[in-house]
C-alpha positions as a LaTeX table, in Angstrom:
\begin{tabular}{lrrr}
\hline
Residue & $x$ (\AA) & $y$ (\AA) & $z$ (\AA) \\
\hline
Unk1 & 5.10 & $-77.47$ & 88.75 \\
Unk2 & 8.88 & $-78.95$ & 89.99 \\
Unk3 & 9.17 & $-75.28$ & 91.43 \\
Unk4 & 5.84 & $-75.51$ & 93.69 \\
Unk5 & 7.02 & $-79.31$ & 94.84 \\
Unk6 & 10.44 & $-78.37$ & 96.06 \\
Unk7 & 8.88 & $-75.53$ & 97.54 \\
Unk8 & 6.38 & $-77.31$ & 99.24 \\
Unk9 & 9.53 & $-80.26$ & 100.42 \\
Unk10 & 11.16 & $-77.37$ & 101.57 \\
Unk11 & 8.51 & $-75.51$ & 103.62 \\
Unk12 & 8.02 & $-79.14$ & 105.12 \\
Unk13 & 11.53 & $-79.54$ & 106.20 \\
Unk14 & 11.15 & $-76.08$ & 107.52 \\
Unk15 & 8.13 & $-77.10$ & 109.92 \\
Unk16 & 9.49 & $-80.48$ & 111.11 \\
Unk17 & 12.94 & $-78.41$ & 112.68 \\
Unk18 & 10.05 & $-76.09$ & 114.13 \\
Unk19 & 7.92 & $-78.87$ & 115.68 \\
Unk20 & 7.44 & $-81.58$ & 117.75 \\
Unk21 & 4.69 & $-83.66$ & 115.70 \\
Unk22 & 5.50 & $-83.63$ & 111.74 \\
Unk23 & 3.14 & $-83.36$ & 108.83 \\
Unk24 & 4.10 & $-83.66$ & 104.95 \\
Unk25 & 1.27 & $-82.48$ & 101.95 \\
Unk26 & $-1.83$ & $-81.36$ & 102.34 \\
Unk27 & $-5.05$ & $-82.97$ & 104.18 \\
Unk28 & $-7.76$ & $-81.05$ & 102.49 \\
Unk29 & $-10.04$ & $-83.45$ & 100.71 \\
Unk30 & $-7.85$ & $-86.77$ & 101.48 \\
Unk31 & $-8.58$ & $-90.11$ & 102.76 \\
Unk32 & $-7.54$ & $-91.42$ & 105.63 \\
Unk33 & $-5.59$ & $-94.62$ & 104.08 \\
Unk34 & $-3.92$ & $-95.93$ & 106.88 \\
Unk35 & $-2.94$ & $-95.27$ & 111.08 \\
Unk36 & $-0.47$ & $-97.42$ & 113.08 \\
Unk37 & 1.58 & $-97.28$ & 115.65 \\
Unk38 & 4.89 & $-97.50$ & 115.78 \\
Unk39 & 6.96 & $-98.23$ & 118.85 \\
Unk40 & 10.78 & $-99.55$ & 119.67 \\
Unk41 & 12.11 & $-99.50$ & 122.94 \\
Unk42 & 14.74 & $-97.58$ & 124.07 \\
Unk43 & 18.56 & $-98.59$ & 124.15 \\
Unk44 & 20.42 & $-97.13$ & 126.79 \\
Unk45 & 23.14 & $-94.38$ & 126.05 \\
Unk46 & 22.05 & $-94.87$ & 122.27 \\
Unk47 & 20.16 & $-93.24$ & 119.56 \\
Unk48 & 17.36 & $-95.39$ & 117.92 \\
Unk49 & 16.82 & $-95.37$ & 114.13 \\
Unk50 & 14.20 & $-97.29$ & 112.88 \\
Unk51 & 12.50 & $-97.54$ & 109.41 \\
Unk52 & 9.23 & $-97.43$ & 108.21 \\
Unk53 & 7.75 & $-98.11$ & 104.89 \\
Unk54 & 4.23 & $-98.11$ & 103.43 \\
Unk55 & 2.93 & $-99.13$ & 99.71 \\
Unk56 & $-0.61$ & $-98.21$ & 98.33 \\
Unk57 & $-2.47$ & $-98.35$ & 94.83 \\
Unk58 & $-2.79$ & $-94.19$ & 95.02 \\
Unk59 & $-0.66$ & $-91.57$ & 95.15 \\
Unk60 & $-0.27$ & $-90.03$ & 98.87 \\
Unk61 & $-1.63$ & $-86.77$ & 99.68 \\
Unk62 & $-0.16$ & $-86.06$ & 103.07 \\
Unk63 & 1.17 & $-88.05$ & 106.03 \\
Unk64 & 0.88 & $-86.72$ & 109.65 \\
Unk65 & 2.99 & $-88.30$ & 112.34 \\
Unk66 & 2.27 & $-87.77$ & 115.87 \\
Unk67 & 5.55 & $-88.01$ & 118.13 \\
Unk68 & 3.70 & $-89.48$ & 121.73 \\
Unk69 & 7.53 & $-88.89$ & 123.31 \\
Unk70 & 7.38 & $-84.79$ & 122.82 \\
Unk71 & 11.15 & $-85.74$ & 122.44 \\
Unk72 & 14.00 & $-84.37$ & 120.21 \\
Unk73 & 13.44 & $-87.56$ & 117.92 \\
Unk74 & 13.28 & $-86.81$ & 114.21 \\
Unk75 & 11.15 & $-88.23$ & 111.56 \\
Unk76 & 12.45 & $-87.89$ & 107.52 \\
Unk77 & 11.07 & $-88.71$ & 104.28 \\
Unk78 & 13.67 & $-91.34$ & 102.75 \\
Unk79 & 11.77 & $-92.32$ & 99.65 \\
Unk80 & 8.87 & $-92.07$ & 97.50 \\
Unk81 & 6.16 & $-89.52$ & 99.85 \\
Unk82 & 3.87 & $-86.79$ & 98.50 \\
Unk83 & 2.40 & $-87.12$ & 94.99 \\
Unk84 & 4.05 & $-91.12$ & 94.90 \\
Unk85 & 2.14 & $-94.66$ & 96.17 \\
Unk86 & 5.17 & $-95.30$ & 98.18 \\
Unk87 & 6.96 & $-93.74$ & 101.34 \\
Unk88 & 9.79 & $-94.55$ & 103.34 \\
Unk89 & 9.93 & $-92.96$ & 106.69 \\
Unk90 & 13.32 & $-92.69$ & 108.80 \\
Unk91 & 12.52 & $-92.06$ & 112.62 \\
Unk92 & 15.37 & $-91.10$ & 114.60 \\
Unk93 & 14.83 & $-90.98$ & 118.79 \\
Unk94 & 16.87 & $-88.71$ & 121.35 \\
Unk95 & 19.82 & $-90.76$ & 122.80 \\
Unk96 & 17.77 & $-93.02$ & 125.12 \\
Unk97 & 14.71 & $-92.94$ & 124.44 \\
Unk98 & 12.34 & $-94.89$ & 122.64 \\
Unk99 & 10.44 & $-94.26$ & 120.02 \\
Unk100 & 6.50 & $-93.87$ & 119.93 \\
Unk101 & 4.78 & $-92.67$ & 116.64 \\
Unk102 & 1.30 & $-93.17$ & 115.64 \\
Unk103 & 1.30 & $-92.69$ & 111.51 \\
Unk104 & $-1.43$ & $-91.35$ & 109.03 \\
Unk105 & $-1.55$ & $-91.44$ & 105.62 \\
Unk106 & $-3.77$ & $-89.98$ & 104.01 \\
Unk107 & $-4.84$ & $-90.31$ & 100.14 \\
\hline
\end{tabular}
């Protein structure tokens, strides 16, 4: 089972260097627990990095975030994530731009 999990981290690592938009787990059969957007402003001649952290009563299935931007900005999973009730997200922009996520988790 720890052999399917970091194979499943891995494949998700894999995508988000691929893509613009990241997704994390799987959304068959889940919930839709909670969507928000996140935005920070840009600081000039700088890269942004931002956190973001969500806590719920069930374990997370998958968590899709949608990069509005279709920037070189980055989006990692810090703590907690697939399989916990906890998930801290680190977003990272392109040097001066802002950042503009809208966030689903999904349970």
């Amino acid at each position: 089972m720890k052999f399917v999990l970091y194979l499943v981290v891995l494949m998700s690592v894999l995508v988000c260097v691929i893509c613009k938009n990241y997704f994390f787990g799987e959304k068959e059969d889940a919930r839709l627990l909670s969507r928000e957007r996140v935005f920070y402003e840009a600081i000039p001649w700088k890269k942004r990095v931002q956190y973001y952290e969500y806590n719920s009563s069930r374990p997370i299935k998958a968590i899709l975030c949608y990069d509005y931007q279709n920037t070189e900005a980055s989006i990692n999973i810090t703590e907690g994530g697939i399989e916990f009730e906890h998930v801290t997200l680190r977003m990272k922009s392109q040097r001066s731009y802002r950042l503009d996520y809208t966030i689903e988790i999904y349970a």
